[in-house]
C-alpha positions as CSV (number, residue, x, y, z in Angstrom):
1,X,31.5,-72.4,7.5
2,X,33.1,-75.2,9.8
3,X,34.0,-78.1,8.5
4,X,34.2,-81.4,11.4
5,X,35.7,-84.5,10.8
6,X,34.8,-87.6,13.1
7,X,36.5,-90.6,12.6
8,X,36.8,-94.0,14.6
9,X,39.6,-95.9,12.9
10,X,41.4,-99.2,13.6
11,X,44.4,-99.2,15.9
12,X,45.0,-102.8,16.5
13,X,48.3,-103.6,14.6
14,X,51.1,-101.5,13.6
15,X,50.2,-101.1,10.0
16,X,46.6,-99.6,11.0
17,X,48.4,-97.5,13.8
18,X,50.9,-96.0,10.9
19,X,47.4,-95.5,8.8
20,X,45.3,-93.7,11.5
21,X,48.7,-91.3,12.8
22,X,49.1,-90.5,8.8
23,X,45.8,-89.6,8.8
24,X,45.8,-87.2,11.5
25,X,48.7,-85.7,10.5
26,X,47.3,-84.8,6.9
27,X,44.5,-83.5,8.7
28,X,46.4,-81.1,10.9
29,X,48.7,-80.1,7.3
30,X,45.5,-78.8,5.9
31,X,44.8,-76.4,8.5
32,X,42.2,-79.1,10.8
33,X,42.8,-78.6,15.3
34,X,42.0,-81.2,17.0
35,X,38.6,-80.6,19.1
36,X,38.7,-84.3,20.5
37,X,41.2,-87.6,20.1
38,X,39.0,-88.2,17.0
39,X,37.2,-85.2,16.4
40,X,39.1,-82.3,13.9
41,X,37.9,-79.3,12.6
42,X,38.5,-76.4,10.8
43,X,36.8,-72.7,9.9
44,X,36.6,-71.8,6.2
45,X,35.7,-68.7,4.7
46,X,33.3,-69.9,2.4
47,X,31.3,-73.0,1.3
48,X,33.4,-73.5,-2.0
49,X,36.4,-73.2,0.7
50,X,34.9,-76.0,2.6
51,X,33.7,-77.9,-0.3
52,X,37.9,-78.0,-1.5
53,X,38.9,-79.3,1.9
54,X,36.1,-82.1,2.1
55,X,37.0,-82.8,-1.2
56,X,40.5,-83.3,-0.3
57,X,40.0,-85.2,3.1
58,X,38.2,-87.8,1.1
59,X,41.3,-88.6,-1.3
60,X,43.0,-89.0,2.4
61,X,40.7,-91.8,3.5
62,X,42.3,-94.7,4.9
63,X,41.4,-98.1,3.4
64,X,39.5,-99.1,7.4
65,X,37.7,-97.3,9.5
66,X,34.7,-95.1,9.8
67,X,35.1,-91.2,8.8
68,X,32.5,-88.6,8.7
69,X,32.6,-85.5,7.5
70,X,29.9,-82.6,8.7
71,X,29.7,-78.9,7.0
72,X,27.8,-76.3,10.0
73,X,27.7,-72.7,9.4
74,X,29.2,-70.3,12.2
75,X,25.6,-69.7,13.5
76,X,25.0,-73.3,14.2
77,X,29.1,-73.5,15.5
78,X,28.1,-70.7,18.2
79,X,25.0,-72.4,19.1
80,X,27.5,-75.7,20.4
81,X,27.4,-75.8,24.3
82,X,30.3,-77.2,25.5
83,X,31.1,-79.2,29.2
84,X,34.1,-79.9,31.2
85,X,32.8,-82.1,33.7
86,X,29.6,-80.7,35.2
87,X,31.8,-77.2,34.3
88,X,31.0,-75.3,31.2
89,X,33.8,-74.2,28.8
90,X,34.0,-71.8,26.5
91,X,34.2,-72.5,22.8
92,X,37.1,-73.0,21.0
93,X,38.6,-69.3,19.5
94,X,37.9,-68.8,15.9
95,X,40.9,-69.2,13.5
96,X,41.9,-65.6,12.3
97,X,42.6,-66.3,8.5
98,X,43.7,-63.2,6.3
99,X,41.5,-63.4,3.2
100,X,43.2,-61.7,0.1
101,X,40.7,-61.0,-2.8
């Protein structure tokens, strides 16, 4: 499962700024990469996996601004064509995560 987080969040004073960096920076503590300025994301090994990240982003949720969260499986995450330009670029490499069971 891939988990992406889009957000569009107020930057227009200092206290908003503060908000939005804090923000980011929780979601690169729990494991997110940044695919675009406001786009994160991160692989999990299984939906409950995913489930306890979502669940954690929204206890992270700044008090303005627009956050969505979207749950794709690695099917539908290989499917995504990507573009530099009129070039195409190859898709992000998948996070190598040691599973212990």
């Amino acid at each position: 499962m891939w988990v992406l987080v889009f957000f569009d969040l107020p930057t227009e004073t200092k206290k908003q700024r503060k908000a939005a960096q804090k923000f980011r920076k929780k979601l690169l503590d729990d494991g997110f990469t940044m695919f675009q300025f406001s786009i994160y994301l991160r692989n999990c090994p299984s939906r409950e996996n995913a489930q306890v990240h979502i669940k954690r982003i929204k206890s992270l949720l700044p008090e303005q601004g627009h956050v969505g969260i979207l749950k794709i499986t690695d099917k539908q995450f290989g499917m995504m064509e990507l573009f530099y330009s009129r070039q195409e670029k190859e898709k992000p490499v998948e996070a190598q995560q040691l599973q212990l069971f």
